[in-house]
Steps between C-alpha positions, in 0.01 A plus 500: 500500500684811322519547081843462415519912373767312254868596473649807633579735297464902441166488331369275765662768772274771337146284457508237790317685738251374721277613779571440821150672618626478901824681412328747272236578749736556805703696279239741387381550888860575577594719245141697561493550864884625490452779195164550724695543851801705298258740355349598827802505696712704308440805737670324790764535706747222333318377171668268289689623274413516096811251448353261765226466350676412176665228646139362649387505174766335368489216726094463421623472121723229577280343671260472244789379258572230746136363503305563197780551246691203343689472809135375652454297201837307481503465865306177481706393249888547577609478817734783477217736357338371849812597659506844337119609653626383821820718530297782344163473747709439802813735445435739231185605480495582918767676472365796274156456652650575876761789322118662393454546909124353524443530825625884499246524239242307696578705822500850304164422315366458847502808648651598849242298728515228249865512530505504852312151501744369266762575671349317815455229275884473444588506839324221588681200642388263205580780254825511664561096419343476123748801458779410629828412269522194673145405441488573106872390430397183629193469297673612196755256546338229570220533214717399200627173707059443573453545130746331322581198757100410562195390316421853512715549172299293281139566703557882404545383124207274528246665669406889426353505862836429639718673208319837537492554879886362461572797234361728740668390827825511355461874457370574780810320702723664294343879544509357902881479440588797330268682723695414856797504315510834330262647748418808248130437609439576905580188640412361904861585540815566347807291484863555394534460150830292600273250636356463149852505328585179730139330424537540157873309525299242640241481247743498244621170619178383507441555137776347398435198682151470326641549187760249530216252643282548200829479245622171593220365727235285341210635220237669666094491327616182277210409470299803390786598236530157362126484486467864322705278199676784384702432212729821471747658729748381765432194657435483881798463605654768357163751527550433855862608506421800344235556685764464832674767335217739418457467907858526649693700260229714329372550854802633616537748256182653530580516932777723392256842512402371793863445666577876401216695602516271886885646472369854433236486746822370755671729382208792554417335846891609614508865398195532644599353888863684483281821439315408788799360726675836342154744629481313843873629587443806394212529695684353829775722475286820467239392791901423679603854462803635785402190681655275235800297650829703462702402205905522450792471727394521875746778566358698230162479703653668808490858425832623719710211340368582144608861584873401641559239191381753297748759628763269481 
């Protein structure tokens, strides 16, 4: 069972840390084996750039905020702290961590034979599935419904040998997502982003929906709140609600990066095929030369009747 860290307040947002010693460890691997990749591929063809690398960074800060801050703390407390790790593991955090381009770092750190193999790897067939933006939209939809909607919920607040592997799946589904989605990394192969614009209308509804289920459906972990006894805060009916909230309209808003850089990337995707479509014509009508179909009136193509109309 979990101390009650006692009300929430801005002290307690400073000094209730804890250590989540999973979290902190994969975080520290992470964190050394990119700056360690970065650093030796710097010299490469396509490196990641210096404000790439910021926004890796940024998502490994959050994610220690999410685990080992308060946040971690209150999170088996209030269900809508609970919420708040969720949205930020599965959405957030990702979403900086795949702007960083690992696998470009990965790949570059390799060398060119190394690369080669990696690239191989990729374009396997099973690569090709895990990757695909069918594949992790699914998963990423369909892991808040698992959480919230099955024991898992209250096993992951429970048990540390189902809460930490749980922590750690949820970013890894979520860098899955952002990965096929924004396909900034080299990915098995490369959709339209308008593909991803209409997923994500889908997933949108989907969030909703699980919000609204969690708002006015029934309490979920009853009884591991009502057992923790706390004596502050909202009660569970209304920490849930929140909680709903934190997930479908907090959610939302922090999507909206994500909504505009898939419309940039559509919008980068067209410039760059009307160049192409623009280059192929070109090229047609030069490899065409005099043999190119004869354009205008059809008298004007007969030279003696061009000549008489001409006259006249």
């Amino acid at each position: 069972m979990h101390v009650d860290p006692g009300p929430l307040t801005v002290d307690t947002l400073v000094q209730a840390w804890r250590l989540d010693l999973t979290s902190a460890t994969v975080i520290v691997l992470v964190v050394g084996a990119y700056a360690w990749c970065y650093r030796r591929g710097r010299d490469s063809d396509q490196p990641a750039t210096p404000v790439q690398a910021a926004c890796f960074g940024l998502g490994v800060v959050l994610w220690a905020l999410a685990t080992v801050s308060a946040i971690g703390t209150y999170a088996y407390v209030l269900f809508w702290v609970r919420a708040l790790q969720v949205l930020l593991l599965l959405y957030v955090v990702p979403f900086f961590v795949a702007q960083g381009r690992p696998l470009t770092v990965v790949g570059n750190a390799l060398g060119p034979a190394g690369r080669q193999r990696f690239d191989r790897l990729l374009s396997t067939r099973v690569a090709g599935v895990l990757a695909h933006p069918a594949t992790t939209s699914l998963a990423m939809l369909a892991t808040p419904w698992l959480l919230y909607l099955t024991p898992w919920y209250t096993a992951a607040l429970d048990n540390e040998w189902i809460g930490a592997p749980t922590r750690i799946m949820l970013v890894l589904i979520g860098f899955g997502y952002f990965y096929a989605r924004l396909q900034t990394d080299p990915v098995p192969h490369r959709y339209s982003q308008l593909i991803s614009l209409l997923i994500s209308v889908g997933e949108t509804l989907g969030d909703g929906l699980l919000g609204l289920v969690i708002w006015q459906g029934s309490l979920i972990g009853v009884a591991y709140y009502a057992a923790l006894q706390r004596s502050w805060g909202p009660d569970q009916r209304l920490d849930q609600t929140i909680g709903a909230g934190v997930l479908w309209i907090l959610g939302d808003v922090v999507g909206l990066p994500f909504i505009l850089l898939l419309m940039r990337a559509l919008s980068h995707d067209e410039r760059a095929h009307a160049t192409q479509v623009d280059a192929e014509l070109d090229t047609a009508e030069a490899a065409a030369g005099d043999d190119a179909a004869p354009t205008g009136l059809w008298w004007e193509n007969d030279p003696e009747l061009r000549e008489r109309f001409r006259r006249g």
